[in-house]
N, C-alpha and C positions, 0 to 999 in steps of 0.2 A: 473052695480054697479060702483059709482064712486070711484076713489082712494082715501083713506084717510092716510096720512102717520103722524108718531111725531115721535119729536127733545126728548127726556126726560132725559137728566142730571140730577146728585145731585149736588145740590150747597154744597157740602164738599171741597172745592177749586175751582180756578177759570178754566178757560175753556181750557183745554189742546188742541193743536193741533190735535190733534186724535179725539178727540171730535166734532173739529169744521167740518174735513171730514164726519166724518157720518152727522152732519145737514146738510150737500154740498148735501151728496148724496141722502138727504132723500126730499132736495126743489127741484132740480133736477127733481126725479121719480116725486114727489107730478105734479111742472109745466106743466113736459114732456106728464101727464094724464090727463090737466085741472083738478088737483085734488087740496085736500087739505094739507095744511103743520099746523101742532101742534103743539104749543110748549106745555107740561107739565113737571111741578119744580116736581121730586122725591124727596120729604124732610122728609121722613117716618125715617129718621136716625138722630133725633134733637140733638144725642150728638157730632155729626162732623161736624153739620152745623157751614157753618162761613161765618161771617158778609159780605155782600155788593158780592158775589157768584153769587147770581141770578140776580142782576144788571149787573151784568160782562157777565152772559151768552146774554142775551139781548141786549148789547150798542156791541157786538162782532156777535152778528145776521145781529145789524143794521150797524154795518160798512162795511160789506160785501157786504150789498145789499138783504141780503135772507129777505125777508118781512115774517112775519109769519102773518096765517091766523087765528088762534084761540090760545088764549093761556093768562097769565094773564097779566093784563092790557088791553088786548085786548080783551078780552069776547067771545063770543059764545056759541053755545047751548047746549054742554057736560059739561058744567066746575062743580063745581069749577077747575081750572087747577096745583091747586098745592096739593101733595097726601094729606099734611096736615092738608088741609080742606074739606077732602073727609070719613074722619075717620069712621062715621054713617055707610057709604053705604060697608066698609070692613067687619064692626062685622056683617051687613046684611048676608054678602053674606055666611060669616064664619059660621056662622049660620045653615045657609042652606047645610052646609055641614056637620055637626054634625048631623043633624037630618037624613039627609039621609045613614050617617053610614061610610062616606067618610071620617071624620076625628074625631077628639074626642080631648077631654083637657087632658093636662101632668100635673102634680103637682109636679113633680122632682124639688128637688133644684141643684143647681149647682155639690155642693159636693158630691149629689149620683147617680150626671150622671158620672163624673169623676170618681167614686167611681167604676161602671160598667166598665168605659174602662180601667180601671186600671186592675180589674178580667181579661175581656178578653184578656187582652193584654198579662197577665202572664199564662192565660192557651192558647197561641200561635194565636190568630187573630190582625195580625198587623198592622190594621186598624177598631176596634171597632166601630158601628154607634148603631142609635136608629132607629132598622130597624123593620120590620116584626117578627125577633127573638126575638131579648134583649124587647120591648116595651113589652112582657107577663111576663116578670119579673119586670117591671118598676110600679110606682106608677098612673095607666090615667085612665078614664073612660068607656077603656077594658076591666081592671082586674079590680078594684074597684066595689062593691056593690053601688050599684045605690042610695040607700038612703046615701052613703055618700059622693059622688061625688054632691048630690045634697047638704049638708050638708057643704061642704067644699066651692061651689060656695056660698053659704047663707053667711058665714062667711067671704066671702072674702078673701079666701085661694088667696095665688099667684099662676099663672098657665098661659100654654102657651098653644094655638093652633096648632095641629099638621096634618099634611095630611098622611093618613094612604096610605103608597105605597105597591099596590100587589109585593107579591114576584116572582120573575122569571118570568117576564113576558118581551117582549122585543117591545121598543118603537121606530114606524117608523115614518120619517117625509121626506118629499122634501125642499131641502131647493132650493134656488133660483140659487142661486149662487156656491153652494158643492156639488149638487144633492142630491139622498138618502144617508138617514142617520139613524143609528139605534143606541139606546141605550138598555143593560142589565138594569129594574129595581136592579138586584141585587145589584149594586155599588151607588142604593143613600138610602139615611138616609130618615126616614119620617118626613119632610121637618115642620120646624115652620111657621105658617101662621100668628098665632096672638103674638105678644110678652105680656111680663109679666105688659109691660105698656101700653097694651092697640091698639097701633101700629103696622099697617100690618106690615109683611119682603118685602122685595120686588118683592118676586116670587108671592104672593096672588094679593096686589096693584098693578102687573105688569097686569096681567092677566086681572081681574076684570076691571082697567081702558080701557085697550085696546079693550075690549068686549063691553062695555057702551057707550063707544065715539066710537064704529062703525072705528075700526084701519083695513084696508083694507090688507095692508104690515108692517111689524115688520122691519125694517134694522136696525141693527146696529152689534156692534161690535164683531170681531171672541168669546172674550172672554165669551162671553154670551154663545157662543154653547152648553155647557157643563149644563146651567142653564134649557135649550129648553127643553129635556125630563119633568123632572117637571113642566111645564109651558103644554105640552101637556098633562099630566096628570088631571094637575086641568081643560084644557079643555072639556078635556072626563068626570070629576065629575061632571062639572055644566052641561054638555049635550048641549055644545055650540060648533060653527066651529073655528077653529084654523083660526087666518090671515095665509095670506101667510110669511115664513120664508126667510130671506137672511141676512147671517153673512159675514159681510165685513171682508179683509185681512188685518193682521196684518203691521202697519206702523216700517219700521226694521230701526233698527241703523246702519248705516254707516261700524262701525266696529262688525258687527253682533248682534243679536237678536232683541226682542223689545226695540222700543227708549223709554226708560222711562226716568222720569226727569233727573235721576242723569245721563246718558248717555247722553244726549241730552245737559246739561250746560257744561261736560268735552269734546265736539265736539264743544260747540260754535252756536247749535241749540237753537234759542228760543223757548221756550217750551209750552208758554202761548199765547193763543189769543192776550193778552191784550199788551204784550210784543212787538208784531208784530204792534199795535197800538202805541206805545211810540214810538219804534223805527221808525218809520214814514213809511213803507213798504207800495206797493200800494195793495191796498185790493183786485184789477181785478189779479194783478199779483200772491197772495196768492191763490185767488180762482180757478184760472186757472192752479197752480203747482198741490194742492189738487185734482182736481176732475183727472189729471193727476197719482194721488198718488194710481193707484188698479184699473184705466180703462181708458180705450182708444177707437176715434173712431171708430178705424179698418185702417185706413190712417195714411198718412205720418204728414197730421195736427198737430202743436201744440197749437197757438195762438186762441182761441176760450174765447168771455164775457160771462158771463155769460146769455145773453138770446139765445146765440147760440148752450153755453153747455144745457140747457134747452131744445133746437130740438135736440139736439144728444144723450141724456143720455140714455141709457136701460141698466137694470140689466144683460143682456148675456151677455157684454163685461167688465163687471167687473173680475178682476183673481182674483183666488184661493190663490195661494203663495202672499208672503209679497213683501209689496213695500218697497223699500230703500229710505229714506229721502236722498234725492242729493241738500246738501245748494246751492253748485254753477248752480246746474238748476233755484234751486227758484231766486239766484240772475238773472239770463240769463234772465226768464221772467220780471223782476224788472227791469232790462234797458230795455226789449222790450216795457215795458207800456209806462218808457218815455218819450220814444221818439215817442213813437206814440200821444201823449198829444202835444197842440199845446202849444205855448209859454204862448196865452192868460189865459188856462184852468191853468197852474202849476203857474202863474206870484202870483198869490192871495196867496199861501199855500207858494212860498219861500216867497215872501216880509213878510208873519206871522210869520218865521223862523229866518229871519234876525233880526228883531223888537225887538225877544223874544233873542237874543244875543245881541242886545243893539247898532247895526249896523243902523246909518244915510244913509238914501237911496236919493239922490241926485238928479233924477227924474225918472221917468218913462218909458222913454227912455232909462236911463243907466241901468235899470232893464232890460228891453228887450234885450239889449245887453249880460249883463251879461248873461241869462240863455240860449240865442242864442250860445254865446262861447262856456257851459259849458254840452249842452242836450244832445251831443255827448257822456260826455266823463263819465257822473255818474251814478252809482247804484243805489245809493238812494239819496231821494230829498233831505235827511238834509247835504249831499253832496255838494250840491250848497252852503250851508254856508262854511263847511270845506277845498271845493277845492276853494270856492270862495271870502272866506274871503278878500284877499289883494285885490281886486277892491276896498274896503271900507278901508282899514287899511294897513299902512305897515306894513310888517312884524317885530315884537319883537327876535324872534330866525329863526335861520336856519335849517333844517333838515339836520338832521348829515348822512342821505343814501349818500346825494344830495353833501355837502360839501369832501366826499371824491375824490368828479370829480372838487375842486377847487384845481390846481397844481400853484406850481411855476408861471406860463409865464400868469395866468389866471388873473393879475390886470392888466399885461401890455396891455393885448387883449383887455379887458373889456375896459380900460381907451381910448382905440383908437379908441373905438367904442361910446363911451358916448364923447367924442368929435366931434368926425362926428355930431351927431343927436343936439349938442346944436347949431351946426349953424343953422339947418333948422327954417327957419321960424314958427311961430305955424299949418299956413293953409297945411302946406308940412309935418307937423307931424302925416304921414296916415302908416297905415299896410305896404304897396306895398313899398313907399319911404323906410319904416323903412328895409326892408328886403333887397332893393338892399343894404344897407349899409354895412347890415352884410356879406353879398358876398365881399364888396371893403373889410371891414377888413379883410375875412379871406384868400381871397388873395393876400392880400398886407404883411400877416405875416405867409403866405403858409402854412396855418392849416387846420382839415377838419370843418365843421359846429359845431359840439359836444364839441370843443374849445371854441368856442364863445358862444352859446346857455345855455349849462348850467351854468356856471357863471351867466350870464345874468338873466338866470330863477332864481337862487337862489335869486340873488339880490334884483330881483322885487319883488318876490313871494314868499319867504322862503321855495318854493317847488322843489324836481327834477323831477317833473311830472306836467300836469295840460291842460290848453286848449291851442288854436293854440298861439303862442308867440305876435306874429308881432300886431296883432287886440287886445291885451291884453293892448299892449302900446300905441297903438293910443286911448284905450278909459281911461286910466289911466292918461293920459294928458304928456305934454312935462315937465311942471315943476315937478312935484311928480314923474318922473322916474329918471330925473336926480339925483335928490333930493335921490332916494333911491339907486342909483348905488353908490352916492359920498358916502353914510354912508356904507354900504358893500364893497366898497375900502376901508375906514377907521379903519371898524369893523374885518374884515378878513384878 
């Protein structure tokens, strides 16, 4: 049997982080089996669909690298692939469980279901459902006379599909990843299949589609667990085999629990795919923290692309307990990527960075140079602009961290030292020249390096940080340093 696994988001906002793990984990298993990866759009919820959602799931696939193998736009031989146009084959199957006695239609309006839990809540059940009990007081086509259940569908009564759950009965499952797992039917309500508009829930659509497109594994997320009993339920009514079950680990907050958005933006985490896209973040190094995020090879490994996670991935080394989003790991991989990138491969993406700041690029060589200086020392590539701005520009302000290390004695040093370097000829205005000089200055006015250096750097660079100094000014040129020493003696 081959494995077939799917991605199935609702486009009700764009692609959370958590989100994007479970797709990691699900092309991963699909690869690692020569199996198949699916995308399907759950849209069964058209009042929280929002605009441009499922484009967003999709350009956050493709920036990743995960290719999907069926899915829409892409075709293949289960689709449609979005629930929404699958609608026919839900009332099918709803159907087919009415007639076999598995589920029946409700005609309760809202107010005398509320109406009910309001009863039992004051005669002491303090959690009311519409279960095996309350449903033979309710208005469905359990209690109801037959000719008017037929009566009232004729009329076009409003009414919902409902899945009749045996009572006390206790549901087993293996999951992949949690092992066995049992739920009490007593604790769930008889679950809506069809709504009042016509439209599966998602426990019917979930089911139905997974069973029809042939889904080999189910992975996703811990939150689902709780959904699974029902989902094994309507298993057992159509007389179909369950996939295989594996609920992945909750992604935790830094400062405890699940990282939801509102935790995640007051931490400084971005929270959205797409966000990770804007910010320029390398996609190898995203998907390499993620697959990180709830499993391991078993080794001391961390660096692994994506077609090496591919040979490594299996469900047994996924954990159980929750993983902590660690920013400064994802950053640690984000300079690992770049510096693994040669100059050639990053030169195309900073020179479209610089462009889009409005930065004249000088030639092709001083690019090389520049990102040569700077591949040491950055996180992320839109860095090269921000740490690298003054090769293009001098600096307009100083950083005020930087200028508390400009003292008193710091224009006398500076000025001893921008007189040095204007004798040298142009061809002697190299890294190595520039450095012995700085040695004569700061022995000549017995200070240590950190005297001279920072002034220096501020000067040139408006920075107290940045790349090696010396190789900065020899590409910066002899006149335009001068030039920006005498204005920061002026300025300062």
């Amino acid at each position: 049997m081959s494995v077939r696994v799917r991605f199935a988001p609702s486009p009700t906002g764009f692609l959370h982080i958590g989100g994007l793990r479970t797709a990691l984990y699900n092309y991963l298993f699909a690869r690692h089996h020569d199996g198949t990866f699916v995308l399907r759009i759950e849209d069964t919820d058209q009042s929280r669909y929002v605009e441009g959602a499922e484009q967003d799931i999709i350009d956050s696939l493709e920036w990743t690298g995960m290719e999907i193998d069926e899915g829409p736009g892409k075709g293949g031989d289960f689709g449609p692939y979005r629930q929404s146009e699958r609608k026919d084959i839900y009332h099918k199957y709803a159907e087919q469980l009415i007639e076999q006695g598995q589920a029946y239609y409700a005609f309760d309006t809202v107010d005398e279901i509320d109406e009910m839990r309001e009863r039992l809540k004051k005669s002491g059940n303090p959690s009311p459902k519409y279960d095996a009990i309350t449903r033979q007081s309710m208005k469905n086509s359990l209690t109801l006379p037959q000719d008017e259940v037929e009566k009232r569908l004729e009329d076009g009564d409003e009414y919902v599909v409902r899945l009749k759950v045996p009572r006390k009965e206790t549901i087993r499952f293996e999951d992949e990843i949690r092992g066995h797992v049992s739920f009490d039917t007593e604790g769930l309500d008889d679950q809506v299949l069809l709504k009042s508009d016509g439209m599966p829930t998602y426990h019917l659509a979930n089911v139905v589609d997974d069973h029809t497109m042939e889904i080999t594994h189910v992975i996703r997320g811990e939150e689902w667990l709780s959904s699974t009993p029902k989902h094994i339920l309507l298993y057992d009514a159509f007389g179909w085999e369950a996939p295989k079950m594996a609920h992945l680990p909750l992604i935790m907050s830094p400062s405890g629990g699940k990282l939801s958005k509102r935790k995640a933006e007051s931490e400084g985490i971005p929270v959205n795919t797409k966000d990770y896209i804007k910010g320029n973040y390398e996609p190898d190094a995203l998907v390499n923290f993620l697959a990180y995020l709830g499993w391991s090879p078993g080794d001391d490994s961390e660096i692994h692309d994506l077609k090496e996670l591919c040979e490594l991935f299996t469900l047994d080394r996924v954990s159980k307990g929750g993983a902590v989003f660690n920013y400064k790991k994802l950053m640690w991989y984000n300079e690992n990527y770049i510096r693994e990138h040669s100059v050639e491969e990053l030169k195309p993406r900073v020179e479209a960075l610089l462009r889009e700041e409005g930065y004249e690029i000088p030639s092709d060589e001083f690019l090389t140079k520049v990102i040569e200086l700077l591949q040491e020392r950055v996180s992320k590539i839109d860095e090269f602009v921000s740490m690298g701005a003054f090769f293009f520009e001098a600096p307009e302000e100083y950083d005020e961290k930087a200028l508390k290390k400009w003292k008193d004695d710091s224009p006398v040093i500076l000025k001893a030292y921008r007189d040095k370097i204007e004798e040298l000829p142009e061809e002697e205005f190299e890294a190595v020249t520039l450095k012995d000089k700085i040695k004569e200055t700061i022995e000549e006015h017995d200070v240590g390096f950190g005297k001279l250096m920072m002034p220096l750097r501020v000067a040139v660079s408006g920075q107290g940080f940045g790349p090696d100094l010396t190789p900065a000014l020899e590409l910066i040129g002899k006149e335009e340093v001068l030039r920006r020493i005498d204005i920061a003696l002026e300025r300062l």
